[in-house]
PyMOL Python script that loads the backbone (N, CA, C, O; Angstrom):
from pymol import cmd

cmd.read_pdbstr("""\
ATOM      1  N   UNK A   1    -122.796 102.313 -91.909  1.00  0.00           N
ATOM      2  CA  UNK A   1    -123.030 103.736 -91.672  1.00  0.00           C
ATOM      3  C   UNK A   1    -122.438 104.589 -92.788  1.00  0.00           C
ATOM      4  O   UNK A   1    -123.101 105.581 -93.091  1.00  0.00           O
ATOM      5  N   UNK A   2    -121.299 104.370 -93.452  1.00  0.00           N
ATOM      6  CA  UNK A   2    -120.679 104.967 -94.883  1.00  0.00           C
ATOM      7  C   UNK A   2    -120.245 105.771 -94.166  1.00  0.00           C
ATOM      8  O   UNK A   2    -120.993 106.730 -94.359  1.00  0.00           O
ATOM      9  N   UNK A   3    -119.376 106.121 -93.289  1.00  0.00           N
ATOM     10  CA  UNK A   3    -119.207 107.574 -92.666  1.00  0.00           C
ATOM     11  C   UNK A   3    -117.632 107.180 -93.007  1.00  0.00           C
ATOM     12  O   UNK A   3    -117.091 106.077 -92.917  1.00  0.00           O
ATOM     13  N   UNK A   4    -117.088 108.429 -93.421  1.00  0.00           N
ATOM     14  CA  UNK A   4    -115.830 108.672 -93.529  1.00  0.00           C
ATOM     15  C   UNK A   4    -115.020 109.847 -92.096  1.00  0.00           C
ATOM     16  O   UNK A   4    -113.825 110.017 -91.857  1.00  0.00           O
ATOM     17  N   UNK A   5    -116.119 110.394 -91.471  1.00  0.00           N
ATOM     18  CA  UNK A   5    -115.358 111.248 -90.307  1.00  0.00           C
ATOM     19  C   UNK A   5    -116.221 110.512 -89.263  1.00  0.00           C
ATOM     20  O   UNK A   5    -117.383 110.121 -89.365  1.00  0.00           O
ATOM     21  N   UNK A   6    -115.227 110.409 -88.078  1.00  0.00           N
ATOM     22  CA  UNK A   6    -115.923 110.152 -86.525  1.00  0.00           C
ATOM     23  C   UNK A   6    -115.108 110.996 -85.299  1.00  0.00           C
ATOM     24  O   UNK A   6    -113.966 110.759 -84.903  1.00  0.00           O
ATOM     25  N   UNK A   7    -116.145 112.179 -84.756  1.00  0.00           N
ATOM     26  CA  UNK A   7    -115.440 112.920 -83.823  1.00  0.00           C
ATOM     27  C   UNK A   7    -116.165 112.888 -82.726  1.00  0.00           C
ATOM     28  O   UNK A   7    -117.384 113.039 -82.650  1.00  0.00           O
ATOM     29  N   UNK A   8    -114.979 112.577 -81.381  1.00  0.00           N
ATOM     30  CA  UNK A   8    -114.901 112.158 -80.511  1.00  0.00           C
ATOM     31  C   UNK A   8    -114.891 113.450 -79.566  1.00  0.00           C
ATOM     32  O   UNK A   8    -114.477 114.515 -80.024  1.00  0.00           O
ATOM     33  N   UNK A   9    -115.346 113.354 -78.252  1.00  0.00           N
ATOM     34  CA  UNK A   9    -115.329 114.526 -77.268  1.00  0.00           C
ATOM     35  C   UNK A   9    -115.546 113.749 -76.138  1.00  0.00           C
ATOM     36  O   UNK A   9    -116.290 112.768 -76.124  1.00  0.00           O
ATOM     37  N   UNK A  10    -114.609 114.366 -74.735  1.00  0.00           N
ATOM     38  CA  UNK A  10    -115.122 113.634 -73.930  1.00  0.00           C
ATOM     39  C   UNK A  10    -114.429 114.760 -72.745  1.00  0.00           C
ATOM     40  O   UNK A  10    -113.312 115.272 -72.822  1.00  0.00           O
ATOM     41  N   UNK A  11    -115.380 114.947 -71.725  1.00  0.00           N
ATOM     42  CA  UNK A  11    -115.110 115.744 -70.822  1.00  0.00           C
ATOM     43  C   UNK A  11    -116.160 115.930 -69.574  1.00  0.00           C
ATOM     44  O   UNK A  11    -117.140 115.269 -69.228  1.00  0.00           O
ATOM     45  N   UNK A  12    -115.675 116.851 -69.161  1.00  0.00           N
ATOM     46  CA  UNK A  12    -116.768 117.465 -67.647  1.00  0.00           C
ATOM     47  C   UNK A  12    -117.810 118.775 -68.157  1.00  0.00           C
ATOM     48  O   UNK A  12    -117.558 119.615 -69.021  1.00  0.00           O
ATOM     49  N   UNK A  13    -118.867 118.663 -67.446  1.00  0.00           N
ATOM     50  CA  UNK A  13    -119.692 119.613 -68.248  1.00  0.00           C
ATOM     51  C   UNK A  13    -121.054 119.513 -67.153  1.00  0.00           C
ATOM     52  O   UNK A  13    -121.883 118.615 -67.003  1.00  0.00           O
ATOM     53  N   UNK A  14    -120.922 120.586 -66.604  1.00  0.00           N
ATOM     54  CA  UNK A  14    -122.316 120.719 -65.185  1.00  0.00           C
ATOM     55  C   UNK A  14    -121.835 119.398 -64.114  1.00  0.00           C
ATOM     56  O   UNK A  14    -122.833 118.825 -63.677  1.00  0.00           O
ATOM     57  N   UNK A  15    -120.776 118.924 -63.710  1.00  0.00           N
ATOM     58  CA  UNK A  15    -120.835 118.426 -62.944  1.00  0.00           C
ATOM     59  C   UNK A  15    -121.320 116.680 -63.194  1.00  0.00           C
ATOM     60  O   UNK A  15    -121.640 115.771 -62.428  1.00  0.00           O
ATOM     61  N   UNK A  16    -121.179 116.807 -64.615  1.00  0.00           N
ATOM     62  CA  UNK A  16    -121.166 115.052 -66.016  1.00  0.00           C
ATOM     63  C   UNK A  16    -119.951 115.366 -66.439  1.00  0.00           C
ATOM     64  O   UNK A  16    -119.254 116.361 -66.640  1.00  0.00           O
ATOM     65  N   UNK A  17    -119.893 113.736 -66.541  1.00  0.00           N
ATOM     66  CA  UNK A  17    -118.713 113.320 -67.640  1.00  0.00           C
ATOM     67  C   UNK A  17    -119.552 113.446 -68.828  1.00  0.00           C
ATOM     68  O   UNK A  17    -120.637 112.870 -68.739  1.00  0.00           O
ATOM     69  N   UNK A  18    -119.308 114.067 -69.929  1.00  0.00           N
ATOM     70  CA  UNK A  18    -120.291 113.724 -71.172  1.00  0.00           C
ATOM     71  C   UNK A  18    -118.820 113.267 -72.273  1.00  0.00           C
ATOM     72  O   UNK A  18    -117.670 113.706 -72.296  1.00  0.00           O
ATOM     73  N   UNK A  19    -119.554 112.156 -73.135  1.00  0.00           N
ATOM     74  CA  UNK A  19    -119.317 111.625 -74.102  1.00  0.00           C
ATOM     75  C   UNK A  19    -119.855 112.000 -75.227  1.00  0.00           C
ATOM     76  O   UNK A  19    -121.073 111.950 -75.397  1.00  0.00           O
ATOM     77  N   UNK A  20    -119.162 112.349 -75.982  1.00  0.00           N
ATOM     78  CA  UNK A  20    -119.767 112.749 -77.508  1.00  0.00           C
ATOM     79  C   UNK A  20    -119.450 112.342 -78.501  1.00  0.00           C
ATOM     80  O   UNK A  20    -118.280 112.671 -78.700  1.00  0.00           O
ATOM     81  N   UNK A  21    -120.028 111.516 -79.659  1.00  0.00           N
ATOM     82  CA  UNK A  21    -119.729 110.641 -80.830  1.00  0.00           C
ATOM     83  C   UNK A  21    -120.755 111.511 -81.563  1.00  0.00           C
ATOM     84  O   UNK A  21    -121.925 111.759 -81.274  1.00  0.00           O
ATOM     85  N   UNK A  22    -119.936 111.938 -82.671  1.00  0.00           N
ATOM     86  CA  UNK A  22    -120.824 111.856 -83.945  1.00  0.00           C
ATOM     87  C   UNK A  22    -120.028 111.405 -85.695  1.00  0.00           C
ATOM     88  O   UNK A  22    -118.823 111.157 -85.748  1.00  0.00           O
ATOM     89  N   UNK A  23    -120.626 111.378 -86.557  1.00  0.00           N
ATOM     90  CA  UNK A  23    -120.274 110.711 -87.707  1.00  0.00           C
ATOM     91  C   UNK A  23    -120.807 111.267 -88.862  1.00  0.00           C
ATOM     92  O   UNK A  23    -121.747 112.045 -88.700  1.00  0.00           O
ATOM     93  N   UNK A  24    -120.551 111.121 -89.613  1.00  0.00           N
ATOM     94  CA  UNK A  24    -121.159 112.145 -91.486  1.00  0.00           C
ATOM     95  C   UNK A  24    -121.454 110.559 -92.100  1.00  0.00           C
ATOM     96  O   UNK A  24    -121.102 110.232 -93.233  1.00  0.00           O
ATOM     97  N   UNK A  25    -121.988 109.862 -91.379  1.00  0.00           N
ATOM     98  CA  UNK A  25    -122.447 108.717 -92.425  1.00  0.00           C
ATOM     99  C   UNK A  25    -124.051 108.700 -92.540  1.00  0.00           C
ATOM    100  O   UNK A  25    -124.724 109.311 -91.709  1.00  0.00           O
ATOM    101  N   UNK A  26    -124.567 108.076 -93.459  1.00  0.00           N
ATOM    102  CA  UNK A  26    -126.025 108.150 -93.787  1.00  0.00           C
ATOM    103  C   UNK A  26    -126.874 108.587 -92.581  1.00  0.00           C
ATOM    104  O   UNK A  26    -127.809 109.338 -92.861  1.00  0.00           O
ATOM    105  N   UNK A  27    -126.721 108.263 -91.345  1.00  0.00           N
ATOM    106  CA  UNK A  27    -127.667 108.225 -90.643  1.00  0.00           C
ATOM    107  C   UNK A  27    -128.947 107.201 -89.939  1.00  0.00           C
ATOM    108  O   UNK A  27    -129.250 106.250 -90.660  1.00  0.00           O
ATOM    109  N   UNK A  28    -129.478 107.278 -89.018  1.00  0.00           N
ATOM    110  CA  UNK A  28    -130.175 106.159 -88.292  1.00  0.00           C
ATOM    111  C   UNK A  28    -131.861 107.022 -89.248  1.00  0.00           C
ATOM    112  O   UNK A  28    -132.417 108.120 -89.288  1.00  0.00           O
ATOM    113  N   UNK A  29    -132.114 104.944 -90.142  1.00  0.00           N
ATOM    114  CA  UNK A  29    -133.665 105.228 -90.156  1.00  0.00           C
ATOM    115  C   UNK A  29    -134.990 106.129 -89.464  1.00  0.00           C
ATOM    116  O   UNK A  29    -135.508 105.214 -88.824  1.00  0.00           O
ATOM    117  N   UNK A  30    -135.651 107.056 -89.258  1.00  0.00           N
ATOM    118  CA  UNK A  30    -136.258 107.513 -88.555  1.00  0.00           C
ATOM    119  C   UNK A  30    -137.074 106.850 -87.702  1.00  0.00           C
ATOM    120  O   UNK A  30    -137.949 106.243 -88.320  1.00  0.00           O
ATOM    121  N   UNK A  31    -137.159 106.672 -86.035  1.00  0.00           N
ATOM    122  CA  UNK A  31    -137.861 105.766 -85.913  1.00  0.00           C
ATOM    123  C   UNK A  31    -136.969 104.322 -85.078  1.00  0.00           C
ATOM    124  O   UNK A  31    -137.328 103.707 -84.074  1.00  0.00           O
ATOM    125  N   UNK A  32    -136.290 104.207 -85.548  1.00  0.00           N
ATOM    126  CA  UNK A  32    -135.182 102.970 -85.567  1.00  0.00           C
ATOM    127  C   UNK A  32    -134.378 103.043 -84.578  1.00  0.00           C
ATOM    128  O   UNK A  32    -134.105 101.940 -84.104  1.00  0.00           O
ATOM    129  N   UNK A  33    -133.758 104.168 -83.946  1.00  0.00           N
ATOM    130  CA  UNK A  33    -133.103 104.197 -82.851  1.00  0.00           C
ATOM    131  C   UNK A  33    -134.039 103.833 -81.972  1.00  0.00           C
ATOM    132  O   UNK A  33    -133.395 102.965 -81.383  1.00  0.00           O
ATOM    133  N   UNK A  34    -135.246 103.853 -81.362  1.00  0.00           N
ATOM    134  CA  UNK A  34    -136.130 103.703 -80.416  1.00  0.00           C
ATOM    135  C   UNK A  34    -136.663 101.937 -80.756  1.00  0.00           C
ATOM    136  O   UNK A  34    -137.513 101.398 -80.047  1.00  0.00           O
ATOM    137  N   UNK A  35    -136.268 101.513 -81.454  1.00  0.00           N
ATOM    138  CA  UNK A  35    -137.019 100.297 -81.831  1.00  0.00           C
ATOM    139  C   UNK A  35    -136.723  99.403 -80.926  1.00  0.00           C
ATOM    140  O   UNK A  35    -135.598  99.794 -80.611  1.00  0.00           O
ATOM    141  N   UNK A  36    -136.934  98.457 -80.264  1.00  0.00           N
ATOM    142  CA  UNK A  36    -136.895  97.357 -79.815  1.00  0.00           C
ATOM    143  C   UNK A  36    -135.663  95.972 -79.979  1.00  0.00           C
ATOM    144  O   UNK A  36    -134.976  95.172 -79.343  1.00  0.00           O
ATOM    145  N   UNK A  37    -135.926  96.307 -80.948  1.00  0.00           N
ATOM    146  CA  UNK A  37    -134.585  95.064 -81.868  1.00  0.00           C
ATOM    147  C   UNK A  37    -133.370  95.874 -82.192  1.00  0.00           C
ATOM    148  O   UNK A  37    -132.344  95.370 -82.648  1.00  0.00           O
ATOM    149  N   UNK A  38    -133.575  97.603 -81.851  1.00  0.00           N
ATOM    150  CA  UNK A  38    -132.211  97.793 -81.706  1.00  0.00           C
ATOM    151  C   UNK A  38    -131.044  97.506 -80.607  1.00  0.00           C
ATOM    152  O   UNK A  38    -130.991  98.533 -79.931  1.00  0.00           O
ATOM    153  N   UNK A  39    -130.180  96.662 -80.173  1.00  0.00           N
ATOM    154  CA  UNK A  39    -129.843  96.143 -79.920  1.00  0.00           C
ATOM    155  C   UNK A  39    -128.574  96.532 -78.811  1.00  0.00           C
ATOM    156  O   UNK A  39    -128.248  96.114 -77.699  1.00  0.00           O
ATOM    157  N   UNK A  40    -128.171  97.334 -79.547  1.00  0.00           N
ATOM    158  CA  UNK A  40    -127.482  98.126 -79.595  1.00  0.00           C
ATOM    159  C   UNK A  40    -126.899  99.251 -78.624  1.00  0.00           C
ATOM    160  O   UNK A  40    -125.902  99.494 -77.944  1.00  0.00           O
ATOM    161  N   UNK A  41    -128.369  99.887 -79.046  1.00  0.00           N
ATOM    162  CA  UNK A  41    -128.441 100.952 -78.958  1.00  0.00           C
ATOM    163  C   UNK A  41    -129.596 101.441 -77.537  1.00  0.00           C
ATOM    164  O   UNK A  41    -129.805 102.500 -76.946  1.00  0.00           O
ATOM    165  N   UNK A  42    -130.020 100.350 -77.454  1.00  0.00           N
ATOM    166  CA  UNK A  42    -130.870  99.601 -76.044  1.00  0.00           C
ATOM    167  C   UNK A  42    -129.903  99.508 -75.642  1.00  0.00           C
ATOM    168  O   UNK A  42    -129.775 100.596 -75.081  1.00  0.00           O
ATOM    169  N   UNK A  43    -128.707  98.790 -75.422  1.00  0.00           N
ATOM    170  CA  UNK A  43    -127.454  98.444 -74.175  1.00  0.00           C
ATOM    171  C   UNK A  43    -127.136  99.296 -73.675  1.00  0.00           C
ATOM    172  O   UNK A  43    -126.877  99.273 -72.472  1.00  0.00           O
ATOM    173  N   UNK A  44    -127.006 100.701 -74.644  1.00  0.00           N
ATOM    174  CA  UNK A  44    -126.213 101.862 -74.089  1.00  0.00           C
ATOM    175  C   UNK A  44    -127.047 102.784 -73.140  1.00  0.00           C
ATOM    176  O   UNK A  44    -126.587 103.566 -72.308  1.00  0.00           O
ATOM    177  N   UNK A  45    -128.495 102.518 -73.453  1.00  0.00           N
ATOM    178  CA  UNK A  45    -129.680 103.202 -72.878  1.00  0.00           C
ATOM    179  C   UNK A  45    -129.484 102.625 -71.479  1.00  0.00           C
ATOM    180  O   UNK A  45    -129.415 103.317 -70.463  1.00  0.00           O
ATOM    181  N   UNK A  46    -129.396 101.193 -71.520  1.00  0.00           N
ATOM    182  CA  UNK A  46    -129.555 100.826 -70.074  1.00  0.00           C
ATOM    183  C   UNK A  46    -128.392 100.967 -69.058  1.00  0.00           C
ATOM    184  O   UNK A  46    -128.465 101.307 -67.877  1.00  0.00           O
ATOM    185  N   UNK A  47    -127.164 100.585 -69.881  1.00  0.00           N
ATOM    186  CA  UNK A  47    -125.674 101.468 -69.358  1.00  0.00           C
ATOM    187  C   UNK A  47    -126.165 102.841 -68.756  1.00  0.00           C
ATOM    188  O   UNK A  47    -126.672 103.138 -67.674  1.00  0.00           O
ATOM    189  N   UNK A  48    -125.871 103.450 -69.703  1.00  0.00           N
ATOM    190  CA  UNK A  48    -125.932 104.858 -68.991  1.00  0.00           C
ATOM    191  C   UNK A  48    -127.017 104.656 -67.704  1.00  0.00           C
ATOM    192  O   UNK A  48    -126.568 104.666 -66.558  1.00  0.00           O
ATOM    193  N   UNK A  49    -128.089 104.520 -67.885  1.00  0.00           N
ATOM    194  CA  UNK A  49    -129.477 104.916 -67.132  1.00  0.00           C
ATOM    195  C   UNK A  49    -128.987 103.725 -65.619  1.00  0.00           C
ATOM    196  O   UNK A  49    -129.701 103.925 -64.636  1.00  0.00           O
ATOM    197  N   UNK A  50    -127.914 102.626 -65.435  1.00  0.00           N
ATOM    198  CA  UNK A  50    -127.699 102.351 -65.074  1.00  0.00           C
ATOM    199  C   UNK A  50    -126.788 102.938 -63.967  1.00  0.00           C
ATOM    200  O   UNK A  50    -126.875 102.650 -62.774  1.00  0.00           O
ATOM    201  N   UNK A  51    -126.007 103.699 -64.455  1.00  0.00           N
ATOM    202  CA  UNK A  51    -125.273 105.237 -63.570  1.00  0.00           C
ATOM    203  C   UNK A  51    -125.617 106.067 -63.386  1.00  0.00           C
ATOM    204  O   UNK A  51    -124.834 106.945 -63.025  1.00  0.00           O
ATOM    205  N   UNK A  52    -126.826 106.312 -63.492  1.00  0.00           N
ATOM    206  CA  UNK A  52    -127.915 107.079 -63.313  1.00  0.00           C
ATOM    207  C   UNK A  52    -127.668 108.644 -63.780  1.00  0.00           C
ATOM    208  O   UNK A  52    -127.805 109.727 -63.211  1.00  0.00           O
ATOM    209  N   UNK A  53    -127.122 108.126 -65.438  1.00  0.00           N
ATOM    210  CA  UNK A  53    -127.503 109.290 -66.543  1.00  0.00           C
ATOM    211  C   UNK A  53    -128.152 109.136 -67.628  1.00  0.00           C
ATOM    212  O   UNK A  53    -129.161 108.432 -67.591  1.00  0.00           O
ATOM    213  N   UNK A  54    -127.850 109.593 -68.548  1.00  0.00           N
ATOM    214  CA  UNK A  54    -128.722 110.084 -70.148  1.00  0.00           C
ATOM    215  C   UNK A  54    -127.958 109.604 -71.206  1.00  0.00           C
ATOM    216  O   UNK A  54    -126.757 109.510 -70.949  1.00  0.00           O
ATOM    217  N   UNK A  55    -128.214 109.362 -72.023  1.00  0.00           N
ATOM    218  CA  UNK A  55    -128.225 109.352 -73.996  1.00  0.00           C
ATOM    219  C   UNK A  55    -129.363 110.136 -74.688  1.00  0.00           C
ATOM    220  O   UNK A  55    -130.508 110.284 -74.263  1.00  0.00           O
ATOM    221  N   UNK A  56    -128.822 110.617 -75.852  1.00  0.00           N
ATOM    222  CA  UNK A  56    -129.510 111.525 -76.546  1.00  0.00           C
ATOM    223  C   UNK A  56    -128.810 111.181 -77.806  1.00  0.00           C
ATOM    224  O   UNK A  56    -127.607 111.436 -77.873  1.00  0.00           O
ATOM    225  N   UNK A  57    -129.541 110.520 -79.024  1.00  0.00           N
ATOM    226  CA  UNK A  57    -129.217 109.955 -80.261  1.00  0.00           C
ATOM    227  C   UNK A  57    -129.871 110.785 -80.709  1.00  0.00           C
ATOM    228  O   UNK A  57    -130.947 111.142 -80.229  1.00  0.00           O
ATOM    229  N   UNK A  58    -129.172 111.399 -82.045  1.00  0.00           N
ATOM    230  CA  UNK A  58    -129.665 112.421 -82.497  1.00  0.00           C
ATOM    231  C   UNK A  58    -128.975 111.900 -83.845  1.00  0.00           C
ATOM    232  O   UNK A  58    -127.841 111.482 -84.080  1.00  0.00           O
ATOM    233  N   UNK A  59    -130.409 112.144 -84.842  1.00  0.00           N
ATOM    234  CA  UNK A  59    -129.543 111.524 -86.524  1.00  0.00           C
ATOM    235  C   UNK A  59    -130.968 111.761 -87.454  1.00  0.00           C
ATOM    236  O   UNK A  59    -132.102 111.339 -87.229  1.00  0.00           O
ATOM    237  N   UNK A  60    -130.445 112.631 -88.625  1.00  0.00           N
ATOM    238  CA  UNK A  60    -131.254 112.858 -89.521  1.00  0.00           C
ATOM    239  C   UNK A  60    -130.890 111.995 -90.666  1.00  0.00           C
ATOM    240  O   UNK A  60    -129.682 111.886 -90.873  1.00  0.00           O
ATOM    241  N   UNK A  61    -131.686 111.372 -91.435  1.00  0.00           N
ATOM    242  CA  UNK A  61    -131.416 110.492 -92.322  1.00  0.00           C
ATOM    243  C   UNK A  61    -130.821 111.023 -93.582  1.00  0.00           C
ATOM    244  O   UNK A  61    -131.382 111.873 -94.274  1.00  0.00           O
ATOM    245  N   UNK A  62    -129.357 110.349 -93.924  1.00  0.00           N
ATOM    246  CA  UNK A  62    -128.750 111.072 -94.741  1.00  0.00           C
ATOM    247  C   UNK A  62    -127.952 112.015 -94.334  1.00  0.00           C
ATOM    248  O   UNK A  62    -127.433 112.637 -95.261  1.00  0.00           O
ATOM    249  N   UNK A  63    -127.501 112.540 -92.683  1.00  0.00           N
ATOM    250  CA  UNK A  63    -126.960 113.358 -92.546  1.00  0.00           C
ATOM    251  C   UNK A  63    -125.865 113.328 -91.314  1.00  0.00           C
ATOM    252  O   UNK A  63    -125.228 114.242 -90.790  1.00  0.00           O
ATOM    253  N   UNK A  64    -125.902 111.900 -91.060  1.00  0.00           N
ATOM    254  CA  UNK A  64    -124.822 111.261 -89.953  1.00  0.00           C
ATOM    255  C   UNK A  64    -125.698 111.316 -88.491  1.00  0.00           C
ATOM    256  O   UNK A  64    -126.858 111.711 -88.618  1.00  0.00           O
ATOM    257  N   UNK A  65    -125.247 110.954 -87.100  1.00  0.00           N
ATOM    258  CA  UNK A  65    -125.284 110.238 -86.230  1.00  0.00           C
ATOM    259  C   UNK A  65    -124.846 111.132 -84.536  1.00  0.00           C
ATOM    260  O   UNK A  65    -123.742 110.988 -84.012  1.00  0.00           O
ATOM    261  N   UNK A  66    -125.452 111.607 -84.206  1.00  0.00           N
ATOM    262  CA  UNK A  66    -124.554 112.347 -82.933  1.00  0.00           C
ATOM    263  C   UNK A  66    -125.072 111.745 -81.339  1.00  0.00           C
ATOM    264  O   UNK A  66    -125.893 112.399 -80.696  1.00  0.00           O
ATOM    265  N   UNK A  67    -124.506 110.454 -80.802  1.00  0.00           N
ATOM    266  CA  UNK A  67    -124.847 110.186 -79.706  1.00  0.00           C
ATOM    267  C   UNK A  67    -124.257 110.958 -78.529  1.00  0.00           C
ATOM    268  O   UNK A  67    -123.089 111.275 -78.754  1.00  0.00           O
ATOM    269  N   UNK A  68    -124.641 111.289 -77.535  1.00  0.00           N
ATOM    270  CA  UNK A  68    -124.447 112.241 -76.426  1.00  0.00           C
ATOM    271  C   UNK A  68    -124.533 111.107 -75.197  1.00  0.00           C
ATOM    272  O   UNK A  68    -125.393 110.252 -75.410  1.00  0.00           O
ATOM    273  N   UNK A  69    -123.985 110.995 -74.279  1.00  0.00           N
ATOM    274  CA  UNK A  69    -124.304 110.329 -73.292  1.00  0.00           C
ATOM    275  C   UNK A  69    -123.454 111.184 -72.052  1.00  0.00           C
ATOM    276  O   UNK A  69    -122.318 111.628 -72.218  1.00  0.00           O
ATOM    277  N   UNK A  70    -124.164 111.304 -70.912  1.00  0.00           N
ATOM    278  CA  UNK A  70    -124.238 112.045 -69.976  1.00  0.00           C
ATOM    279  C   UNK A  70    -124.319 111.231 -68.310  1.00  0.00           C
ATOM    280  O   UNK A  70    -125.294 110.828 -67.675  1.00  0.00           O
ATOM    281  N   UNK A  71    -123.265 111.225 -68.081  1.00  0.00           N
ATOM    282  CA  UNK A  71    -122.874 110.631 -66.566  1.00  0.00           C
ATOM    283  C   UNK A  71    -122.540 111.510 -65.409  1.00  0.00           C
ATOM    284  O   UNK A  71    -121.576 112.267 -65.517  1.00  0.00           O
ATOM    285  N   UNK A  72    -123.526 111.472 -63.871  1.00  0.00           N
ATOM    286  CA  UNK A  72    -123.132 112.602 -63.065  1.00  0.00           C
ATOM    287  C   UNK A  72    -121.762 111.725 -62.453  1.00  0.00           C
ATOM    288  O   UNK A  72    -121.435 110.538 -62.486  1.00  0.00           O
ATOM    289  N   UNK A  73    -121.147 112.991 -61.876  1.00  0.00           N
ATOM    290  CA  UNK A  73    -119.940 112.892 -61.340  1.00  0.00           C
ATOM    291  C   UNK A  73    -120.369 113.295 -59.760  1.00  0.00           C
ATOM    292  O   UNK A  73    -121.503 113.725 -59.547  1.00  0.00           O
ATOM    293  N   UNK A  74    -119.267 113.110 -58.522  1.00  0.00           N
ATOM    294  CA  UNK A  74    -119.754 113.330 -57.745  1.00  0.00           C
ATOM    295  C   UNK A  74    -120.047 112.470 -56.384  1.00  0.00           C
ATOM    296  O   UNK A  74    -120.306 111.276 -56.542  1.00  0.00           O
ATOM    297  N   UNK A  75    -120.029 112.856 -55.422  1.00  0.00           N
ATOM    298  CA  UNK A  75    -120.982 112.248 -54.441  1.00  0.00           C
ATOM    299  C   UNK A  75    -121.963 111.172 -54.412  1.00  0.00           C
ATOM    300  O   UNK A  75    -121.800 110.135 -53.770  1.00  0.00           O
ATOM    301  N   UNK A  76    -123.425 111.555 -55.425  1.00  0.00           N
ATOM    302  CA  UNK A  76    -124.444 110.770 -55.815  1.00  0.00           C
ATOM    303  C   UNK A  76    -123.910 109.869 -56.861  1.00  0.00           C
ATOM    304  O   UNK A  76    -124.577 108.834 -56.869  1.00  0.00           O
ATOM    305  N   UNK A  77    -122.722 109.855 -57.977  1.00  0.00           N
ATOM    306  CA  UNK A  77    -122.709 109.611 -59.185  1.00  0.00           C
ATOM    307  C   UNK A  77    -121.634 109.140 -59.193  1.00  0.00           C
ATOM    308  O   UNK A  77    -120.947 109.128 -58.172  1.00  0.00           O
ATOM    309  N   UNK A  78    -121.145 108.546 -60.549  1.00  0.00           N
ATOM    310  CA  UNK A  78    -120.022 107.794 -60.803  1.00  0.00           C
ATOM    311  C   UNK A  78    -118.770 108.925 -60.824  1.00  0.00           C
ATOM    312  O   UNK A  78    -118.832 110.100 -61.187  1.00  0.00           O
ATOM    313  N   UNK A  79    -117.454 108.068 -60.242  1.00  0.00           N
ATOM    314  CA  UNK A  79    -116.356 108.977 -59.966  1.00  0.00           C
ATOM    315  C   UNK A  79    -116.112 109.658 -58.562  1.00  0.00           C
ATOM    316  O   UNK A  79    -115.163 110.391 -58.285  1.00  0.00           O
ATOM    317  N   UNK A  80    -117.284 109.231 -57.617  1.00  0.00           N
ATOM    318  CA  UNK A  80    -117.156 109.949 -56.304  1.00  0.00           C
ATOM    319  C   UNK A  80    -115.756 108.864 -55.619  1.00  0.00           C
ATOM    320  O   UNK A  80    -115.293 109.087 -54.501  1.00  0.00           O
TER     321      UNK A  80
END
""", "prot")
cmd.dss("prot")
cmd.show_as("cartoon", "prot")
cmd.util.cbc("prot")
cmd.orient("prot")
């Protein structure tokens, strides 16, 4: 990834735990996060969606990396 910064966030937000990673390194190929053989990045899709929340990979090529992942809290959700 070549990234020299990685900032971390993690908190409550609408009633989610949200997780926030992002990075100043090159960036994900366009295309490539959604691929099949990503590996990866599929685990975390099914994690989350497994607690029945979200990811949102967000990365312009050349301009670093910002994954978001979004867990309800709660009653229905993880943490009740």
């Amino acid at each position: 990834a070549q990234a020299t910064r990685l900032d971390v966030e993690l908190g409550p937000a609408h009633g989610h735990l949200v997780l926030k990673v992002s990075d100043n390194g090159v960036g994900i190929v366009p295309g490539s996060a959604d691929a099949k053989t990503s590996l990866g990045l599929l685990g975390m899709r099914e994690r989350a969606l497994r607690l029945g929340g979200s990811i949102d990979i967000s990365s312009a090529y050349g301009s670093g990396t910002q994954v978001a992942v979004s867990i309800p809290m709660g009653p229905s959700g993880w943490g009740a």
